[in-house]
Steps between C-alpha positions, in 0.01 A plus 500: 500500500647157452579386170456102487708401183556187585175402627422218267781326674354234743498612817573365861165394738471382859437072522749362311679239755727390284648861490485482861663166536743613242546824748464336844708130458492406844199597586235307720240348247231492416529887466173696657467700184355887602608672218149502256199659624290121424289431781630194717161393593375401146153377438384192525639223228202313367479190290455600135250355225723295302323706234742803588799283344346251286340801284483874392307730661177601455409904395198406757756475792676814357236689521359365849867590620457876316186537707609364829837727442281819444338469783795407697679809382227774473472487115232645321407163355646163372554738149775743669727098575762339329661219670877404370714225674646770746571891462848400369360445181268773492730778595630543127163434326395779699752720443433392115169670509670889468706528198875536622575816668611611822460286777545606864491250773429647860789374705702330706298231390463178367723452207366321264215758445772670318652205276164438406420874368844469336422137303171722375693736345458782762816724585485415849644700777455542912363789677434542892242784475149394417411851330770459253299152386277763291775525212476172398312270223486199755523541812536228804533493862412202767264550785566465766835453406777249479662463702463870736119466518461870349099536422405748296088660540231414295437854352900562414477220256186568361643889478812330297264279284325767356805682395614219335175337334489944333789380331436101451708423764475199724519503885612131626483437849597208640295392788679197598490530892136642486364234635694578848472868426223822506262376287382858457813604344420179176410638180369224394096601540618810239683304221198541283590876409772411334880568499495288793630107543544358878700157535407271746718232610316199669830292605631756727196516758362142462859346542483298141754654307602199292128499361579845317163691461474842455240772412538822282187688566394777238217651272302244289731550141839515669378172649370396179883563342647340790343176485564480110856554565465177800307212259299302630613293770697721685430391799541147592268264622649508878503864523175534410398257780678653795435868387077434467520316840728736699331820344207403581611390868403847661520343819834362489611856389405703788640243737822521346511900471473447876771274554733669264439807698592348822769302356687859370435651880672249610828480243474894578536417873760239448755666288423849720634270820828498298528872396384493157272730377185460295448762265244348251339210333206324504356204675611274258875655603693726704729786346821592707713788441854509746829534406656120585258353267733337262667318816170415658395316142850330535436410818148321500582352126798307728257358766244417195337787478395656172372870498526738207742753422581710193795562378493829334311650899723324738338631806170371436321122568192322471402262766193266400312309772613186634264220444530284854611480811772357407560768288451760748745338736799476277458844374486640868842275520628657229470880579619407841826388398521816286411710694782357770776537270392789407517638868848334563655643200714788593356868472633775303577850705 
């Protein structure tokens, strides 16, 4: 077990370019930036009503979004959704929900599931075995994972939820790469027994980040408390526009799980031409385990190339998809030239 002490320190993510600038001076620009898990292919930009500036939203469009989200998702009904301006902000109202105890965070994972148990007032602390999530008041993993892919079945975490909800425990599962993962591993049909929230991000899959919409999906009062924690307006009048159009755009959807599947065959093919092994991931990005990676991140981030590492497991990257041609070309470039100096350096006997 881990102990996170620190963990309401801010934390490091994948995206920032002006850490990779700052990292990479003389780099080619602009950099292809592969180190989030956003899809490149985002949907379709629309012209707005001038009514989604000029004034505040409507509970109407709320709760057309709550209904269009349920069904999206596999929630019992518009009841069991809260929408916030992105899980960032719901992670510690969440966590709020269990008076502070022990937290335990399934990892390696993403970190700020553990800063955000910690700013709740949970004593927060890492574990890699699933069983030993049992002991705790709150507990939180992400599935499929970030950034190894890792899924966890269906009737594991509804196992673990009852354990917890005995005790008035909370299971949070973040479902954040659902949308490109086994849809019969989601808890989100089951949230209305209780002890259960599921977080849905909808920047990651529709590509729209920047218009920060999330979903924490639960049983009708933890909703209830959620959304008097939020206010009203929570979610601005943009967000609400894209995330009732795209929800609702099951068409667009299943194209896209398509092409996202193809597109991670072929990154898999790509970096296996150069020797690296893919060990993980999901189709929204690849996970690579191999011994050179810190000097194959150094390498791409100096020919523009932007993938993510972590510090504290320096043999481990995540490769997101690139988003064109253009793309694809200058990353093949890229783990070509590494890949020759790597062969022309001299070898150790």
């Amino acid at each position: 077990m881990k102990l996170l002490s620190g963990a309401i320190a801010a934390v490091d993510h994948g995206g920032s370019l002006g850490r990779a600038r700052a990292l990479f001076p003389h780099a080619p620009q602009p950099f292809i930036d592969l180190s989030t898990g956003i899809n490149p292919h985002s949907y379709p930009l629309f012209d707005l009503p001038a009514t989604a500036l000029s004034r505040l939203p409507e509970a109407g469009q709320l709760r057309e979004l709550a209904e269009i989200a349920a069904s999206a998702y596999g929630a019992p009904t518009a009841a069991h959704v809260a929408a916030g301006p992105g899980t960032q902000i719901l992670l510690p109202r969440v966590a709020s929900l269990v008076r502070p105890g022990k937290a335990l965070v399934l990892g390696p994972t993403y970190a700020e599931h553990a800063r955000a148990t910690a700013i709740a007032g949970h004593a927060v602390a890492e574990v890699h075995d699933f069983d030993a999530l049992a002991e705790a008041d709150l507990a939180v993993l992400v599935n499929p994972n970030n950034p190894d892919g890792r899924v966890i079945e269906r009737d594991r975490l509804l196992g673990l939820a009852a354990r917890l909800r005995s005790k008035a425990g909370l299971l949070v599962v973040d479902e954040a790469f659902m949308d490109v993962g086994p849809i019969e591993h989601s808890l989100a049909g089951d949230v209305g027994e209780g002890g259960i929230a599921v977080l849905r991000s909808f920047g990651k899959f529709f590509g729209l980040a920047g218009v920060r919409l999330g979903f924490a999906l639960a049983d009708t009062l933890t909703v209830e408390r959620l959304e008097a924690q939020l206010g009203p307006w929570a979610v601005a009048g943009p967000a609400l526009e894209y995330g009732i159009r795209a929800l609702a755009d099951t068409k667009w959807q299943g194209d896209m799980r398509q092409r996202l599947a193809g597109d991670a065959e072929r990154l898999d093919a790509l970096l296996g031409r150069f020797g690296v092994p893919v060990t993980g991931g999901t189709s929204l990005f690849r996970y690579l385990s191999l011994a050179d990676a810190s000097t194959l991140f150094s390498a791409l981030g100096e020919r523009g190339v932007l993938v993510r590492h972590f510090a504290e497991r320096p043999h481990v990257l995540r490769v997101g998809l690139p988003g064109s041609e253009e793309e694809w070309l200058r990353l093949e470039g890229a783990l070509a030239a590494w890949a020759s100096r790597r062969d022309d350096a001299p070898k150790e006997f």
